[in-house]
C-alpha positions in Angstrom: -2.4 -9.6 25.1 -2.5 -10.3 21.3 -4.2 -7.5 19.8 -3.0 -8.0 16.2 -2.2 -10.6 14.4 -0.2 -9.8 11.6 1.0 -12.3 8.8 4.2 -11.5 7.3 3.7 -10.7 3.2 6.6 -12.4 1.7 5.2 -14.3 -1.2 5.8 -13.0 -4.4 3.7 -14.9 -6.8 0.4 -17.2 -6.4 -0.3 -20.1 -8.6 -4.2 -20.3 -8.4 -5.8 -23.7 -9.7 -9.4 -25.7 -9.0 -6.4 -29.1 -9.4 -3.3 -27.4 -9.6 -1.5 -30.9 -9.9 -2.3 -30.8 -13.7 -0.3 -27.9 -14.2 3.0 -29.8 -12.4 5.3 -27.8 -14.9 4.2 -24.7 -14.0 5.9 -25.6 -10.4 9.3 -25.8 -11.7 9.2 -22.8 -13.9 8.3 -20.8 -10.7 11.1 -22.1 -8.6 13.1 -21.0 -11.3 12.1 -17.6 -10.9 11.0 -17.0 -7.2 12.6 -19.4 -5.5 10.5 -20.4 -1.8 8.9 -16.7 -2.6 5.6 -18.4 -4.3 2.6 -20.1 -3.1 0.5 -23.0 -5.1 -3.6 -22.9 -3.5 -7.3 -24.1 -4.8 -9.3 -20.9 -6.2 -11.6 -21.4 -2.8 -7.9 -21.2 -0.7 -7.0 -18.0 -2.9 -10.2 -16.6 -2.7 -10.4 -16.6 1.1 -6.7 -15.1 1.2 -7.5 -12.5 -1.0 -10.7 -11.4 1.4 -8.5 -11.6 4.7 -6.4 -8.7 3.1 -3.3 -11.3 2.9 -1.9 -10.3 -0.6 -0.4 -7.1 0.0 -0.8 -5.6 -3.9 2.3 -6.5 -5.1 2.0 -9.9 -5.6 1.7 -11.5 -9.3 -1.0 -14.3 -9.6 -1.7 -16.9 -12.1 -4.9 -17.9 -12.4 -4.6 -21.4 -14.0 -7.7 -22.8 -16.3 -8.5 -25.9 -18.2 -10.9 -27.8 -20.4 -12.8 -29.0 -17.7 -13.2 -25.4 -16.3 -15.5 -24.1 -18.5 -18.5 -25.8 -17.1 -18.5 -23.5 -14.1 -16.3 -20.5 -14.4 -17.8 -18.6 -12.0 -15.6 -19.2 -9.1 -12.9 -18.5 -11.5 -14.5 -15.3 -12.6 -14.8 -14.0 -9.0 -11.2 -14.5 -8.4 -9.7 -13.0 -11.3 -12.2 -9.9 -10.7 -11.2 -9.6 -6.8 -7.8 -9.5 -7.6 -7.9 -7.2 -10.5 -10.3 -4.9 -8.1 -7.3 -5.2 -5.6 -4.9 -4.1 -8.5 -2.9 -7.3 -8.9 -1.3 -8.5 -12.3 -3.5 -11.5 -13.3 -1.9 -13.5 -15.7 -4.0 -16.6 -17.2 -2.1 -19.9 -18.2 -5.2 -21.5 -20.4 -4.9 -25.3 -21.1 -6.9 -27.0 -23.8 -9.2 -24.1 -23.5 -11.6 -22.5 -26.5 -10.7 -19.3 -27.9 -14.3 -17.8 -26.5 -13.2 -18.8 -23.3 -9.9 -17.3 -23.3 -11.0 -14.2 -24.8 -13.5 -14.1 -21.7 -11.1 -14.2 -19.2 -9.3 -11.7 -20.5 -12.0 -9.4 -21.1 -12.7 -9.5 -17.0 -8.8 -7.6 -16.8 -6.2 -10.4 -16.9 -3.4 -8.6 -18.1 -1.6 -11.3 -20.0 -1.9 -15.6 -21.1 0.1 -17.9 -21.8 -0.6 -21.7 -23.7 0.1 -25.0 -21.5 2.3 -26.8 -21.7 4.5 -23.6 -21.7 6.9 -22.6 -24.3 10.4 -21.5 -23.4 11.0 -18.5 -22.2 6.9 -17.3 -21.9 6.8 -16.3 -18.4 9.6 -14.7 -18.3 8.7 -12.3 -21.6 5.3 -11.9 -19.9 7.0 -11.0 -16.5 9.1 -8.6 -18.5 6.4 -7.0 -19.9 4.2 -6.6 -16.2 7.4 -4.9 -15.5 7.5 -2.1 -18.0 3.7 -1.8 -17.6 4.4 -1.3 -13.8 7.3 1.2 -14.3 5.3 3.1 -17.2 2.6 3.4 -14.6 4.6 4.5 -11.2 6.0 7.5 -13.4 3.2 8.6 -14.5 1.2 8.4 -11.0 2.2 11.3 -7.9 4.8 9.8 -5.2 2.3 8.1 -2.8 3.4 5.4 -0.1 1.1 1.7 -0.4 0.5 2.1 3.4 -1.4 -1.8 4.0 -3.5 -0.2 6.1 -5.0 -2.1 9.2 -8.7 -2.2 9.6 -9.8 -2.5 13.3 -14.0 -2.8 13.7 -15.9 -2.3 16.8 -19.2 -4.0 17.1 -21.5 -3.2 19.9 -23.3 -6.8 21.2 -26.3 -4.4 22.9 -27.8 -1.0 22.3 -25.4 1.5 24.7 -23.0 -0.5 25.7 -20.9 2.4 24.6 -19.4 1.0 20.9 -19.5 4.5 19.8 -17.5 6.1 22.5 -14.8 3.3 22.6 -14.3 3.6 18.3 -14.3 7.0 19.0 -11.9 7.7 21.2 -9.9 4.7 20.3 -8.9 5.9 17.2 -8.3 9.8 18.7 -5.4 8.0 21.1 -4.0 5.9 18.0 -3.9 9.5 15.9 -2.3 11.4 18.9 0.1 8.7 19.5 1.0 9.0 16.1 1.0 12.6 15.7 4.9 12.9 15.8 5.1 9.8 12.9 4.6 9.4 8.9 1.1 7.2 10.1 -2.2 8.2 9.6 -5.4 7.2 11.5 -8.9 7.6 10.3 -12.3 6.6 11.8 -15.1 5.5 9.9 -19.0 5.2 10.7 -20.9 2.2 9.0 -24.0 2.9 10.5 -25.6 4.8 7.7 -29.0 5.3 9.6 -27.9 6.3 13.3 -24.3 6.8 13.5 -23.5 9.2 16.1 -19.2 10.0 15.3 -19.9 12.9 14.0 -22.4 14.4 17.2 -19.3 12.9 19.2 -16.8 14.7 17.5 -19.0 17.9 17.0 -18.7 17.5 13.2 -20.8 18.3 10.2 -22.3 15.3 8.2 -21.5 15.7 4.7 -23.5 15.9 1.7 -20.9 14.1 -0.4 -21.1 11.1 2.1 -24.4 10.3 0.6 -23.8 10.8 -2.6 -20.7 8.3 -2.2 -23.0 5.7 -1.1 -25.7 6.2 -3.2 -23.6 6.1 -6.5 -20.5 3.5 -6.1 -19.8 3.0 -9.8 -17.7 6.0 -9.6 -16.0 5.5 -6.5 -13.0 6.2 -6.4 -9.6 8.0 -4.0 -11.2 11.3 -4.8 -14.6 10.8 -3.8 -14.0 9.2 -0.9 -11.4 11.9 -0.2 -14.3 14.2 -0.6 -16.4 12.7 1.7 -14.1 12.8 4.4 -13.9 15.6 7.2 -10.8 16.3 9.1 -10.7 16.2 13.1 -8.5 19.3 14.3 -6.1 18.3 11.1 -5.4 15.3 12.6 -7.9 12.4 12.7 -9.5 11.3 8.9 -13.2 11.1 9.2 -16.1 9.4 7.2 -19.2 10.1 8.9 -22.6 8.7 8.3 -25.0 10.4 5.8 -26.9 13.5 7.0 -29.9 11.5 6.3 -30.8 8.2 7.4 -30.3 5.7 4.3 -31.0 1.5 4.3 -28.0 -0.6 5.7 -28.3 -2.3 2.4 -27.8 0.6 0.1 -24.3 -0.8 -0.3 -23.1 -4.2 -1.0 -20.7 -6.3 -0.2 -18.5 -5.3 -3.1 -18.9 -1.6 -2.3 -17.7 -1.9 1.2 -14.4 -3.9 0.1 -13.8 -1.3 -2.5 -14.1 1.4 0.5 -11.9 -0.8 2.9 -9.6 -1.0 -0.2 -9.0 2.9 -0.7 -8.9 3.6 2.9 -6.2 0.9 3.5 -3.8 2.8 0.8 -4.2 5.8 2.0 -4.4 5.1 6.6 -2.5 3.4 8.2 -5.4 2.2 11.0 -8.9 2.5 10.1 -11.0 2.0 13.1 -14.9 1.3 12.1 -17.7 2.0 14.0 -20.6 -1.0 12.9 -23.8 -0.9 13.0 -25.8 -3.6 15.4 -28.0 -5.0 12.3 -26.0 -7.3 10.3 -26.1 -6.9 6.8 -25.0 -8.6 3.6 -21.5 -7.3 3.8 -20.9 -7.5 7.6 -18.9 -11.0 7.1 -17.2 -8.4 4.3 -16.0 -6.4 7.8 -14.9 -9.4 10.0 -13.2 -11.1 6.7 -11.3 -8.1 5.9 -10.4 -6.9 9.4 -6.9 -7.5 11.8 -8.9 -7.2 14.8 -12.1 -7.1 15.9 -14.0 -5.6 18.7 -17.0 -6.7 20.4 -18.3 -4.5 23.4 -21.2 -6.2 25.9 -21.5 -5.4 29.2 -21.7 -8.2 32.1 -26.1 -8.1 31.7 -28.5 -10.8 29.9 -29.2 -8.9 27.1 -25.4 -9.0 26.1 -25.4 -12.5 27.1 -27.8 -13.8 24.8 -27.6 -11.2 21.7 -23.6 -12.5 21.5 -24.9 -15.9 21.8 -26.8 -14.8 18.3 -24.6 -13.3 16.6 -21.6 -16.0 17.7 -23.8 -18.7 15.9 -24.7 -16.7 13.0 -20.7 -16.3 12.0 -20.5 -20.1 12.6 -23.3 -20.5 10.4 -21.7 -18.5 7.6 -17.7 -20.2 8.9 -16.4 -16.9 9.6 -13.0 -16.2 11.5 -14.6 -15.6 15.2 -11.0 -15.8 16.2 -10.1 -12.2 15.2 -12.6 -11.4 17.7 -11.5 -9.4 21.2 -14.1 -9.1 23.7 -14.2 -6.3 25.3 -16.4 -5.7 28.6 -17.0 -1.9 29.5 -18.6 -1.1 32.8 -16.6 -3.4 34.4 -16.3 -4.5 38.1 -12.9 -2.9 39.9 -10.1 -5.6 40.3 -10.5 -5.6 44.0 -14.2 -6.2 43.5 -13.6 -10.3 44.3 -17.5 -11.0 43.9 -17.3 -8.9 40.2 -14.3 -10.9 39.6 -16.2 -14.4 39.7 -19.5 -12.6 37.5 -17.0 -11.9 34.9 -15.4 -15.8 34.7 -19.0 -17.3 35.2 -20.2 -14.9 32.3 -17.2 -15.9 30.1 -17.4 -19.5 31.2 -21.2 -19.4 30.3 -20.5 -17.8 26.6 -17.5 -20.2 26.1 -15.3 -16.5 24.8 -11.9 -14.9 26.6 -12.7 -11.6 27.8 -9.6 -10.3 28.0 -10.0 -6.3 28.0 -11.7 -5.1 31.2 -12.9 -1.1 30.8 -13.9 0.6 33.9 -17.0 3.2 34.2 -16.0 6.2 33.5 -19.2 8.0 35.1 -21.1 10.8 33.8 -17.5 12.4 32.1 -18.2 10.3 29.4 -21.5 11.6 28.6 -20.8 15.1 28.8 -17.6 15.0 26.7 -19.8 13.5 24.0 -22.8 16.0 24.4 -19.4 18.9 23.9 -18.6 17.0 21.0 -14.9 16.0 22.2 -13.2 13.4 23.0 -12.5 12.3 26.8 -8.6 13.0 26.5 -9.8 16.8 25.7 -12.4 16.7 28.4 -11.1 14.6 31.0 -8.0 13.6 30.6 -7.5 11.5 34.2 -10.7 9.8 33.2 -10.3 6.3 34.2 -11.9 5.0 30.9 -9.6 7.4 28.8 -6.2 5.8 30.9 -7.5 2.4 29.8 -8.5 3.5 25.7 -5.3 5.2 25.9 -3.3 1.8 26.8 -5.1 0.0 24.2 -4.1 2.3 21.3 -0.7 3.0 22.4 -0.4 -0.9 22.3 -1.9 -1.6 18.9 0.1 1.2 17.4 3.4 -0.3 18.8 3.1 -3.4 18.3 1.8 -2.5 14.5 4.6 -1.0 14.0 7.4 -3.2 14.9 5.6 -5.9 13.2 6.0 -3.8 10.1 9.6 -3.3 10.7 9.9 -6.7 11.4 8.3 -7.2 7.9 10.7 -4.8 6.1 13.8 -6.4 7.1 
């Protein structure tokens, strides 16, 4: 069972271009430097790899503009902001281009330019130069691994089909499986209005969660470090608001700036999402590894995935990240449960592929204790089958990462 899908992040350098074949020269002068380690894509390509979290914040980019560019800059502008916001040397190689323009680019935070055609010996003073900036910066900042952390959503397809309870404990097994290791879980609850993590974890809802939200111009690692509560000093939390605030209080920007801190600092960040979808949940789904979607095997399940299928076709989202996941499931020796759940999937036209069994009236009573089922009950069926699931994800994380490294 493919629960991740990792990409490996061995390219060094992007050449970004809306016609990157009149810039041919540029191609050479990169093969110089980083050999196969570079990759040539459209600003609507780049963009899209940017928002699936490919580019891993080392990479240099090169966002290449011309004449006929300044008629509509705006894609342009978005890219060069995006990766700036994800902290990635810009640098712009400007062809025929007016000084106002230039000078506009630049002001958006590309860190360097240079003229096209290109004189000898510009990229590599400019590279030069990224690298003493780097170096200057790395001393001056505390020791701190770049951990690329994963982001792993759970979506709940009908009210109580237990979304809550699976994030929950989901990301309690990943942090007690990797208890003993340098990797760090936290858990995060998008539902600003109703989220119940905190009532399941018997944790206070912070003040300085609403003031995060409610002011993003200064967010920033400490604020959101603020925000967060710690779970028996070993799970990193970001509960909802004490108060019930709009869905929309944040944008799409906001959220990806959020996902962005957490990922440096976790190594899995499991979110709990609200049912509404909002401006920024193809922001979730864009910048997630996995993603899970809980029904049950009842109508209203049926038909609400059926909605919310056709409204990520309608915006040409990646569905395929999606794992279906069907809690309250039929026993494996239940044969007539057995053909409900391939007529159901069938019917849908998804793979459910993660079966959880009922865990009975344990579940509910760990969460009115405010702990999780592994504290509570730990031969709970449902807890066995979490369990499996998180020990999975976290092993097969990791060797992809070592995998990666060598």
């Amino acid at each position: 069972m493919a629960l991740l899908k990792l990409k490996e992040r061995n390219v060094e350098a992007y050449s970004v271009a809306r016609h990157p074949e009149n810039f041919s020269q540029l191609d050479s002068d990169l093969d110089g430097f980083f050999g196969a380690n570079w990759a040539g894509l459209t600003y609507e390509k780049a963009g899209e790899a940017l928002g699936r979290g490919e580019l891993s914040g080392s990479e240099i980019v090169i966002a290449c503009v011309e004449q006929g560019d300044e008629d509509d800059l705006k894609p342009i502008e978005v890219y060069i902001k995006a990766a700036k916001r994800a902290k990635l040397p810009v640098i712009i190689v400007a062809r025929d281009v007016s000084s106002t323009m230039l000078h506009h680019l630049l002001q958006l935070g590309a860190d360097d330019f240079a003229p096209y055609p290109l004189p000898h010996n510009a990229l590599a003073n400019i590279f030069e130069r990224l690298s003493v900036k780097r170096e200057q910066a790395t001393a001056s900042e505390p020791k701190r691994r770049n951990r690329h952390g994963l982001v792993i959503p759970v979506y709940s397809a009908a009210g109580g089909v237990g979304a809550t309870t699976f994030a929950t404990n989901l990301a309690w097994e990943m942090a007690q499986h990797t208890r003993k290791s340098d990797q760090r879980v936290a858990l995060v609850d998008f539902d600003f209005q109703y989220g119940s993590v905190a009532t399941l974890l018997d944790l206070p809802r912070r003040d300085a969660v609403y003031e995060l939200l409610s002011d993003t111009s200064n967010l920033d690692g400490d604020t959101l470090a603020q925000a967060m509560t710690s779970f028996k000093s070993t799970m990193a939390v970001l509960s909802a608001p004490p108060e019930a605030m709009p869905l929309d209080i944040v944008r799409s920007e906001d959220i990806e700036k959020i996902l962005t801190l957490l990922r440096e600092r976790y190594d899995f960040i499991i979110v709990d999402l609200p049912r509404a979808l909002t401006d920024w949940s193809g922001t979730i789904l864009t910048e997630a590894e996995t993603f899970f979607c809980l029904l049950e095997l009842d109508m209203r399940s049926a038909q609400n995935l059926m909605r919310y299928l056709r409204a990520l076709r309608a915006e040409d989202l990646p569905g395929e990240k999606i794992q279906y996941v069907l809690n309250h499931a039929p026993g494996i020796i239940n044969l007539n449960g057995k053909s409900r759940i391939a007529r159901f999937s069938e019917s849908l036209g998804v793979e459910i592929k993660i079966l959880l069994p009922d865990g009975g009236s344990q579940v509910s009573a760990a969460a009115d204790h405010g702990v999780p089922l592994s504290d509570f009950a730990p031969k709970n069926s449902l807890r066995k089958e979490i369990r499996k699931i998180a020990t999975t994800i976290v092993d097969l994380a990791t060797e992809a990462r070592a995998a990666i490294a060598t």
